[in-house]
C-alpha positions in Angstrom: 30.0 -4.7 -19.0 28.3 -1.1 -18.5 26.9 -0.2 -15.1 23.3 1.4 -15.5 22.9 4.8 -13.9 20.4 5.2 -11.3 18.5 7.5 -14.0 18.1 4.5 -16.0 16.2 2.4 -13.3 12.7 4.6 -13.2 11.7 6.4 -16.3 12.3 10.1 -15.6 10.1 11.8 -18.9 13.1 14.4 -19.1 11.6 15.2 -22.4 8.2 15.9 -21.5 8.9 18.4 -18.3 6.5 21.3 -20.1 4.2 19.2 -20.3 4.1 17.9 -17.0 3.7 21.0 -15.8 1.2 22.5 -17.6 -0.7 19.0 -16.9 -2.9 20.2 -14.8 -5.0 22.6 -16.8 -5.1 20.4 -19.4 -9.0 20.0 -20.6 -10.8 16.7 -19.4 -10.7 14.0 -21.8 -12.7 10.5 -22.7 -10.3 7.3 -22.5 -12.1 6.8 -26.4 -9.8 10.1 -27.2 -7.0 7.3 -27.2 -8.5 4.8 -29.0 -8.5 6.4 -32.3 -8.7 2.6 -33.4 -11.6 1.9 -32.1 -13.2 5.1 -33.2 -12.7 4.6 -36.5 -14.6 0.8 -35.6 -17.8 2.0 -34.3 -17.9 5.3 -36.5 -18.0 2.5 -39.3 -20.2 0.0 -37.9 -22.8 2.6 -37.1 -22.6 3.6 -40.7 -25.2 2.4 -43.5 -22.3 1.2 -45.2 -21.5 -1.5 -42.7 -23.5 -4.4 -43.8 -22.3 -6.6 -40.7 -24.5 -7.1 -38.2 -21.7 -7.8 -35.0 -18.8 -5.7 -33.9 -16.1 -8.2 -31.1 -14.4 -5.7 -28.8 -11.6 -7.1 -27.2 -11.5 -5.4 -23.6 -12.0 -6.2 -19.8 -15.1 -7.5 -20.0 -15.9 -4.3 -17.4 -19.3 -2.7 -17.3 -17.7 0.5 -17.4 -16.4 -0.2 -20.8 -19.8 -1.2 -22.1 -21.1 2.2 -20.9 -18.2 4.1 -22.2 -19.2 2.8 -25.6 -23.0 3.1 -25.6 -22.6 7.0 -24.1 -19.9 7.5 -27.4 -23.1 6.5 -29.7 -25.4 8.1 -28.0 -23.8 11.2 -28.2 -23.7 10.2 -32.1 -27.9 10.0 -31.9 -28.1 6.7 -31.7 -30.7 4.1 -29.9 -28.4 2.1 -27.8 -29.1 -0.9 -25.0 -26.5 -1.8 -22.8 -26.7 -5.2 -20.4 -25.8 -4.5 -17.2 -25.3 -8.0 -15.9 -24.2 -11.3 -17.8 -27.2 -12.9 -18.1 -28.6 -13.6 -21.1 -32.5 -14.4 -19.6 -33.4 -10.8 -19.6 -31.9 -10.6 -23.4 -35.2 -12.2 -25.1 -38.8 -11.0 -24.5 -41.0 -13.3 -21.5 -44.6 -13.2 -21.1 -47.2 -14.3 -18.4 -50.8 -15.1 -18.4 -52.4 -12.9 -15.9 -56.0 -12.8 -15.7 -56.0 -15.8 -18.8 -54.2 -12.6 -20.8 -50.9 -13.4 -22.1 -48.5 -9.7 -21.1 -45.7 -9.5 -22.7 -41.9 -7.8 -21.5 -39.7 -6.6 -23.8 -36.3 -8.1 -23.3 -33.2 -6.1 -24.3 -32.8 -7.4 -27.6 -36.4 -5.9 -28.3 -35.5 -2.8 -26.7 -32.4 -1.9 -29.1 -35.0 -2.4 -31.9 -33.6 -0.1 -34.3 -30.4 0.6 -32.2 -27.3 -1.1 -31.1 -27.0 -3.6 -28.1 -23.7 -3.4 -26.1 -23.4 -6.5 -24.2 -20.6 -8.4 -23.0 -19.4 -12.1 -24.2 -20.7 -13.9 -21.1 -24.4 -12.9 -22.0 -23.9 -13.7 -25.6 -22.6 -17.0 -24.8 -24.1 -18.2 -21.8 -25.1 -21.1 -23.6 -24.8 -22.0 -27.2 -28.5 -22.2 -27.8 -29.1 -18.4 -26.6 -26.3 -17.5 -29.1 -28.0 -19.6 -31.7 -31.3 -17.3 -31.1 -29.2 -14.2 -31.0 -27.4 -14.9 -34.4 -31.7 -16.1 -35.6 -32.6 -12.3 -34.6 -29.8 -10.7 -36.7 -30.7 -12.4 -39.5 -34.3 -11.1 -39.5 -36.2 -14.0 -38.1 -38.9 -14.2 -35.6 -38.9 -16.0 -32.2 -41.2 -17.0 -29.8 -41.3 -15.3 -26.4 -40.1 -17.7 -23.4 -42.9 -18.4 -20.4 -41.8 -17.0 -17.3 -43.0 -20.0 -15.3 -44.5 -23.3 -16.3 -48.5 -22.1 -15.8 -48.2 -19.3 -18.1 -47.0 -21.7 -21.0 -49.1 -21.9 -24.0 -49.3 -23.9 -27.4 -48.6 -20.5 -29.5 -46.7 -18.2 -27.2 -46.1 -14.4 -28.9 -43.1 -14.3 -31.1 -41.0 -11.0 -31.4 -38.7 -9.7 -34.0 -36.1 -6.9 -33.6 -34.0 -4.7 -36.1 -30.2 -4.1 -34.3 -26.8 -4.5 -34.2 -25.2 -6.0 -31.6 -21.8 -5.1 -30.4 -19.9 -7.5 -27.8 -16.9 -7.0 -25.8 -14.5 -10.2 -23.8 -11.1 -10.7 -22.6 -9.1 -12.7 -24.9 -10.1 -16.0 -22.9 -13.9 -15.5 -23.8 -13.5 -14.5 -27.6 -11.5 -17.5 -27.9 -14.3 -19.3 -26.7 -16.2 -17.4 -28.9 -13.9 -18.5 -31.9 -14.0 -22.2 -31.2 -18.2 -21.6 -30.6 -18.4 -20.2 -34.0 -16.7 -20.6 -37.2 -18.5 -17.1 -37.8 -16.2 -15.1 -35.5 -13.7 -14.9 -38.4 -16.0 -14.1 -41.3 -17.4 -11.3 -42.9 -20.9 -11.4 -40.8 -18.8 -10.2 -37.4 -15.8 -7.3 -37.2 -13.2 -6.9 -35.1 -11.3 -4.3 -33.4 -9.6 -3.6 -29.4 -10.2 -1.2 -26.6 -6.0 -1.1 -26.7 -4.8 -1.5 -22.7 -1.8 0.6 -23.2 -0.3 4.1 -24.8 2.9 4.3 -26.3 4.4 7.4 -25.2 4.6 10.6 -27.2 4.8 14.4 -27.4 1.2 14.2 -28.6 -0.3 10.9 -26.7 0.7 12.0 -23.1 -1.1 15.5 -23.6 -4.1 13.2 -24.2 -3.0 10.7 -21.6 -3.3 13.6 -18.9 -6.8 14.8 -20.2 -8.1 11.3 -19.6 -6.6 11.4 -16.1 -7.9 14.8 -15.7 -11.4 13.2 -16.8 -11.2 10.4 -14.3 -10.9 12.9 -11.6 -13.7 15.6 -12.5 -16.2 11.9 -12.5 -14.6 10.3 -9.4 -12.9 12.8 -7.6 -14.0 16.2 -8.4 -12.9 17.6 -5.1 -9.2 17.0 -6.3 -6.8 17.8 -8.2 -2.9 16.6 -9.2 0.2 19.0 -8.8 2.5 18.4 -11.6 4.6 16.1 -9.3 1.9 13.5 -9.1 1.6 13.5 -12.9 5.0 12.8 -13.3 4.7 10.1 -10.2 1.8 8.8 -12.0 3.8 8.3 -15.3 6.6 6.6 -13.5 3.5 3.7 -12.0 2.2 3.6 -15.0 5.5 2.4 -16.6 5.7 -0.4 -13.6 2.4 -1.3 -14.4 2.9 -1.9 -18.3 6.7 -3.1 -17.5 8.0 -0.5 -20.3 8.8 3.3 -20.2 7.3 3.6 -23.3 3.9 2.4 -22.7 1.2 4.0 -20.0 -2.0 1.7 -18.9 -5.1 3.1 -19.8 -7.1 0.9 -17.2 -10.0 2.5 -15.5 -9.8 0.8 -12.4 -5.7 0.9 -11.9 -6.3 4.5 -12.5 -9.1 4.9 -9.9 -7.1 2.4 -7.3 -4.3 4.4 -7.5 -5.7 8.1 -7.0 -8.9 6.5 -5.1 -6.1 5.7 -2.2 -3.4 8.6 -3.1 -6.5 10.8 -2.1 -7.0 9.7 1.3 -3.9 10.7 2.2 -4.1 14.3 1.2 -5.8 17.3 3.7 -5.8 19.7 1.2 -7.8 18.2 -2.0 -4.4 18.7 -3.8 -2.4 15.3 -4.7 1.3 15.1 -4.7 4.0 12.5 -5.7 4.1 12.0 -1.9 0.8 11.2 -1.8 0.9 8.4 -4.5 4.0 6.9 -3.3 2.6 6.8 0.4 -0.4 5.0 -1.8 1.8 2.5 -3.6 3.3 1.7 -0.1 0.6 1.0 1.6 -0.7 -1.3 -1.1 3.1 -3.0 -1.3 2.6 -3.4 1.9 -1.0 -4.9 2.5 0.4 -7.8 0.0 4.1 -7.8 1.5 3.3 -11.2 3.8 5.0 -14.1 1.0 7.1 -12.1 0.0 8.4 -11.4 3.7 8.1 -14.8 4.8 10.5 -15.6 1.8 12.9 -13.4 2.9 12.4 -15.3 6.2 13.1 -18.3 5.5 17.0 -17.2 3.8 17.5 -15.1 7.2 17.0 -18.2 9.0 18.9 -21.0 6.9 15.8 -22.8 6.0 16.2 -21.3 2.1 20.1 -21.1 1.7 21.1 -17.7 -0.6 24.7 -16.6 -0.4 25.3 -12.9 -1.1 28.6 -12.8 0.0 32.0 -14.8 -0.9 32.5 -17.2 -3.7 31.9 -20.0 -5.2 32.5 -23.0 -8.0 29.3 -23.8 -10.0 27.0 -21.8 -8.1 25.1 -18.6 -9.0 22.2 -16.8 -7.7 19.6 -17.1 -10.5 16.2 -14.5 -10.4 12.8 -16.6 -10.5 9.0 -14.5 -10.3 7.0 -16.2 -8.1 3.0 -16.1 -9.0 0.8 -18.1 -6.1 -2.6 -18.7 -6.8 -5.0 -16.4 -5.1 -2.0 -14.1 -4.5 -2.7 -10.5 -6.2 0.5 -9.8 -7.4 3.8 -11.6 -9.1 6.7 -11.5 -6.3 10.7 -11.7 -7.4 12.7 -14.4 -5.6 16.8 -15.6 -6.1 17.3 -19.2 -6.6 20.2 -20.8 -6.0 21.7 -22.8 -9.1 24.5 -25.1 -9.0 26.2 -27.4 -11.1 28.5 -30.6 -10.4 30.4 -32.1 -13.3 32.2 -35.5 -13.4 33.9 -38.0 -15.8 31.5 -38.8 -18.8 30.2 -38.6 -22.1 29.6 -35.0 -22.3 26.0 -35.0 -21.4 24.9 -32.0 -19.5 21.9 -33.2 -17.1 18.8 -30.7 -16.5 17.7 -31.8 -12.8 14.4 -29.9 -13.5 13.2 -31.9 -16.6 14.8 -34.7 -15.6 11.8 -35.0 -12.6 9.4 -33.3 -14.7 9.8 -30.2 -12.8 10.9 -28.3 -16.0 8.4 -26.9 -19.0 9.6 -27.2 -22.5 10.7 -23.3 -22.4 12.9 -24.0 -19.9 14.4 -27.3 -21.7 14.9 -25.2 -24.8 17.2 -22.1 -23.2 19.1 -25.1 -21.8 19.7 -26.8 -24.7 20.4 -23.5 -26.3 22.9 -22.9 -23.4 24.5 -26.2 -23.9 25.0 -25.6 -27.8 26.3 -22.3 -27.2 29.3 -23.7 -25.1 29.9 -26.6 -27.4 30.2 -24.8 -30.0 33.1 -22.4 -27.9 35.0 -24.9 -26.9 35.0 -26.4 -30.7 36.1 -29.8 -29.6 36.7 -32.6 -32.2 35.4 -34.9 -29.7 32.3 -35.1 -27.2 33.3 -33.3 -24.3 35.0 -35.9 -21.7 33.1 -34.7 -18.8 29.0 -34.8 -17.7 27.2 -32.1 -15.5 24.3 -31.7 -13.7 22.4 -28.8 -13.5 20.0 -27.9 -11.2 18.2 -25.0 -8.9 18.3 -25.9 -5.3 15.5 -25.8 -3.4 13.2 -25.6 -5.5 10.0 -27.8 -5.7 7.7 -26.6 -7.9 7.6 -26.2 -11.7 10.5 -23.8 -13.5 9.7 -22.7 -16.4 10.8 -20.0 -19.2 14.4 -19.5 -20.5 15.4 -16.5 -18.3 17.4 -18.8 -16.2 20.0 -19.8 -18.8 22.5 -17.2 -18.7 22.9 -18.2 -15.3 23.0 -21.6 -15.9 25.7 -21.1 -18.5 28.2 -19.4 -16.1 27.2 -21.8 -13.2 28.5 -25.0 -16.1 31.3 -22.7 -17.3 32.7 -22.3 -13.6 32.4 -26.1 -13.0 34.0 -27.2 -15.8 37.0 -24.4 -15.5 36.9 -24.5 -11.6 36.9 -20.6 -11.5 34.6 -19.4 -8.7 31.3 -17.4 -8.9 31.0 -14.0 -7.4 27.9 -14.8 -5.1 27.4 -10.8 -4.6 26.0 -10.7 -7.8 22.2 -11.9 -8.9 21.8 -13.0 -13.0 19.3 -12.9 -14.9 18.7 -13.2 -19.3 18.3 -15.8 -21.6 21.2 -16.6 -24.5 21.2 -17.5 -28.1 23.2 -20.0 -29.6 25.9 -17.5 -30.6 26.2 -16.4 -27.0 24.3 -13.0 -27.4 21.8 -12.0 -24.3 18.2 -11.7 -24.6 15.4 -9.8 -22.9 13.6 -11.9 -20.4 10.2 -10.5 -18.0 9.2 -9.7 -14.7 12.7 -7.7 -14.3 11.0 -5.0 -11.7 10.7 -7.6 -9.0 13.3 -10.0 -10.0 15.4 -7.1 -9.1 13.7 -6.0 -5.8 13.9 -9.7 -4.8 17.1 -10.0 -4.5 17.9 -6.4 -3.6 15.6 -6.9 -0.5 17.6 -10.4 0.5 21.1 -8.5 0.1 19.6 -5.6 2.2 18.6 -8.3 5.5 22.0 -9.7 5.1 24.0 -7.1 4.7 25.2 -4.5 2.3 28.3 -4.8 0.8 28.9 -2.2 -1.5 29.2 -4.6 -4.5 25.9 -6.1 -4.6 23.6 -6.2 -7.8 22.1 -7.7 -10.8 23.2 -8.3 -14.1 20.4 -8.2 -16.6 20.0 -7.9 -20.5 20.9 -4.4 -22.1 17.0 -4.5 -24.1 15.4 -5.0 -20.4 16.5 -1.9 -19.7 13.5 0.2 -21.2 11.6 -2.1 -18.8 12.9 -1.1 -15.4 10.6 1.0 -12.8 12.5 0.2 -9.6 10.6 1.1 -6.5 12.1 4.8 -4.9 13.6 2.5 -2.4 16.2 0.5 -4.1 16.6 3.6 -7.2 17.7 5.5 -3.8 20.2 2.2 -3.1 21.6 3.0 -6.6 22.0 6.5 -6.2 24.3 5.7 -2.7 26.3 3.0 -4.4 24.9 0.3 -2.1 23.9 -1.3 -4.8 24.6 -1.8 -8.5 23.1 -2.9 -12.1 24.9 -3.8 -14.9 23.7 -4.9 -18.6 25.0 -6.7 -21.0 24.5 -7.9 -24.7 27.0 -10.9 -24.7 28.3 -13.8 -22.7 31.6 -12.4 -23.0 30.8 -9.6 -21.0 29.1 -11.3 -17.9 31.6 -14.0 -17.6 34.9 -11.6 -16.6 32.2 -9.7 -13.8 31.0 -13.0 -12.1 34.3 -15.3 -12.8 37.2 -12.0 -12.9 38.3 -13.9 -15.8 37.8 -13.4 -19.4 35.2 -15.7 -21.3 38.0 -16.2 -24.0 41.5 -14.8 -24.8 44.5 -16.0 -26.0 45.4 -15.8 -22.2 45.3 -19.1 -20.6 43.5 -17.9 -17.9 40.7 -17.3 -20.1 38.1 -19.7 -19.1 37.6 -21.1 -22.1 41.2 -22.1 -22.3 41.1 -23.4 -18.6 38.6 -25.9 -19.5 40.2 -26.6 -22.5 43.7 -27.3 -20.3 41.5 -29.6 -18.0 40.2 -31.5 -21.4 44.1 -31.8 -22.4 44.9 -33.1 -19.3 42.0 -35.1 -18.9 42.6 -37.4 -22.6 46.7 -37.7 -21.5 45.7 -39.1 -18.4 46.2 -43.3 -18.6 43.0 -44.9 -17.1 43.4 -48.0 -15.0 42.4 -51.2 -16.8 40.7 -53.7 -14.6 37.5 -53.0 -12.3 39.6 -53.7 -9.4 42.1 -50.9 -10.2 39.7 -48.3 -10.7 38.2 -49.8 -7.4 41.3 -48.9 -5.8 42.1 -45.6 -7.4 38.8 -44.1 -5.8 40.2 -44.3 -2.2 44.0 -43.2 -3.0 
């Protein structure tokens, strides 16, 4: 079992330091200056090579985007439209009869005559029949104009025709509705391409990365400016905010959020790493009411979580909590326990059981349950049954990150060997016993780190998680300062056989008997010499000796 170093909780971008530094003179950059994919897209779709006549742009669906997009072309010399709204009345041209004369307004699709229209899914597809029209126009054919009310309607209303390109951007949600709209979305008549979220992290990338921040403030903030410990600051949110050191969001709006609110709390037009923490407190803190009611609820009994002492077949498990309406995900222990008994080897999932399981959650189990069959290598079913289940709990669990907790809760009620309750789990397992990444780690950790830190430090408090989740960890200052003082502790691990000896203080398996592997095998023994009573009444009698 290795214990993570408080360096390892929060990416520290040791290797970039120069660059950090020199951050703040570097030039103002474009967010399209790190989408070199996307570049290459529209650089081809505005060619006269390109024969298609739609470009899909997976992105936010964010006006901004559309505008970002429109000013790239524009600066290229082309005639671009952009919707400003989702409508898609205003894309086609309307006319009125004023004065018994018929005027005409161009609608959008008019106006890019000759030009590209940047518009977003939702006015493409507000309904299938303005699609229909759209796809018409690209193909060359004419309309008729649509009356603006019923007394301007006429036999043989104008038509209009218009020469473009049309280039639409969604969220995944909307071009899948987009896909099952049109069989067309997949052939050569539309391309495809992504305004990427994120920026995987490099010598090169984060000198770009800090022009685009650079950029953002000369447009929103042009008063301010960063010291090179807000850059760094920055990085270290950004890494929370993608869940990986590797990877910075390239959101305009987290970006503006963040230094938006990091800038009222400067006097001197210069943000600093204070400033953006004071920032991400206050906004922890505007959405800190469930998660502090949670908390509550342990403190006063109502939610029972034992962080101290120990115990058989029970394990504090790490759930993510995600309330509808709520902004954010929140972390949360669970207690799991398990009970086993005299039977025919089944091991009982509680959850699925009541149909409070999904079918993620029934697969780590059944993996779990394979894995310690095939351990204890038995030649026949395994004499006893268990039940498995998270207490308290009363809404859907779901996802296999719960199994390596599971696992050691069975293992400790089969072998009787107690659970250190100090210690939080959280990982999913294979069926050769190896530990796998799992998600939402940030507040999985914080979660229970907040619940040991109302009842009481310890000095021996912490969460085991999967060595690959390691690269996802961007602890808040507060508990990477817990940590640093030894108040509290991570560990990783790639096997069972290194979690086991931490939570049991036994090892998994050994030729010692004290292995717990070879206790529960040494409760098997015992259990198939033991003679059974024969009759009904016997066994009747047996239950109150």
């Amino acid at each position: 079992m290795n214990l993570v170093p408080w360096q390892d909780v929060c990416p520290q971008y040791n290797n970039y330091q120069t660059t950090i530094e020199q951050a703040p003179n570097i030039a103002p950059a474009s967010l399209l200056d790190l989408q070199p994919r996307l570049q290459a897209a529209l650089k081809f779709f505005t060619s006269q090579a390109c024969k298609s006549k739609v470009l899909v742009v997976k992105d936010g669906d964010n006006l901004k985007y559309r505008e970002l997009i429109a000013d790239s072309l524009k600066a290229l010399g082309k005639h671009v439209v952009v919707t400003k709204d989702t409508s898609s009345a205003l894309l086609f041209d309307h006319y009125a009869k004023v004065d018994n004369q018929l005027e005409v307004s161009a609608g959008l699709i008019s106006q890019a005559n000759n030009g590209f229209l940047v518009a977003s899914t939702q006015a493409s597809l507000s309904t299938l029949s303005a699609w229909g029209n759209i796809k018409a126009l690209l193909s060359g054919a004419s309309l008729n104009s649509v009356a603006i009310d019923k007394q301007s309607t006429v036999l043989s209303p104008p038509q209009f025709q218009s020469d473009f390109k049309l280039i639409i951007l969604g969220d995944r949600d909307q071009l899948a509705e987009f896909d099952y709209a049109d069989n067309d979305f997949r052939s050569g008549f539309m391309q495809y391409t992504e305004l990427e979220s994120d920026l995987k992290v490099s010598e090169k990338t984060i000198s770009t990365y800090f022009g685009f921040v650079n950029g953002l403030l000369e447009k929103q903030l042009p008063e301010y400016s960063l010291d090179s410990s807000a850059y760094l600051r920055l990085l270290q949110a950004g890494a929370r905010e993608t869940e990986d050191k590797q990877y910075l969001p390239l959101s305009i709006d987290w970006h503006s959020a963040l230094l938006g609110e990091a800038s009222s709390f400067s006097h001197d037009k210069v943000i600093t790493s204070a400033h953006i923490e004071e920032a991400i407190c206050a906004k922890r803190s505007r959405e800190a009411y469930l998660p502090e009611r949670a908390i509550d609820d342990i403190l006063e009994g109502q939610v029972v979580i034992e962080t101290q002492g120990q115990q058989v077949g029970q394990v504090n498990g790490l759930t993510v909590i995600d309330i509808p309406g709520h902004p954010v995900s929140y972390g949360e222990p669970a207690r799991i326990s398990c009970v086993v008994h005299f039977g025919d080897g089944d091991v009982s999932d509680v959850e699925r059981k009541v149909d409070l399981g999904g079918n993620i959650h029934a697969k780590g189990m059944m993996i779990m349950q394979a894995f310690v069959s095939s351990e204890l290598d038995l030649d026949a079913p395994l004499p006893y049954s268990a039940s498995i289940v998270f207490e308290q709990s009363y809404c859907e669990v779901d996802g296999d990150s719960a199994s390596l907790a599971e696992l050691c809760s069975l293992v400790s009620a089969l072998s009787g060997y107690p659970i250190d309750q100090q210690i939080a789990v959280t990982g999913a397992v294979d069926q050769f016993g190896r530990v796998q990444a799992v998600g939402g780690l940030n507040e999985k950790v914080e979660g229970f780190y907040s619940v040991c830190k109302h009842q009481g430090f310890t000095g021996k408090q912490g969460v085991v998680l999967p060595k690959t989740n390691l690269q996802h960890l961007a602890l808040s200052t507060e508990v990477v300062e817990s940590i640093k003082q030894g108040e509290f502790h991570i560990w990783s691990a790639t096997h069972v056989d290194e979690v086991v000896p931490l939570l049991l203080n036994k090892p998994f398996k050994s030729e010692d008997e004290d292995s717990v592997i070879g206790k529960i095998a040494e409760r098997i023994e015992n259990f198939e010499k033991l003679e059974l009573p024969e009759t009904l009444l016997e066994r009747v009698k047996n239950w109150f000796v």
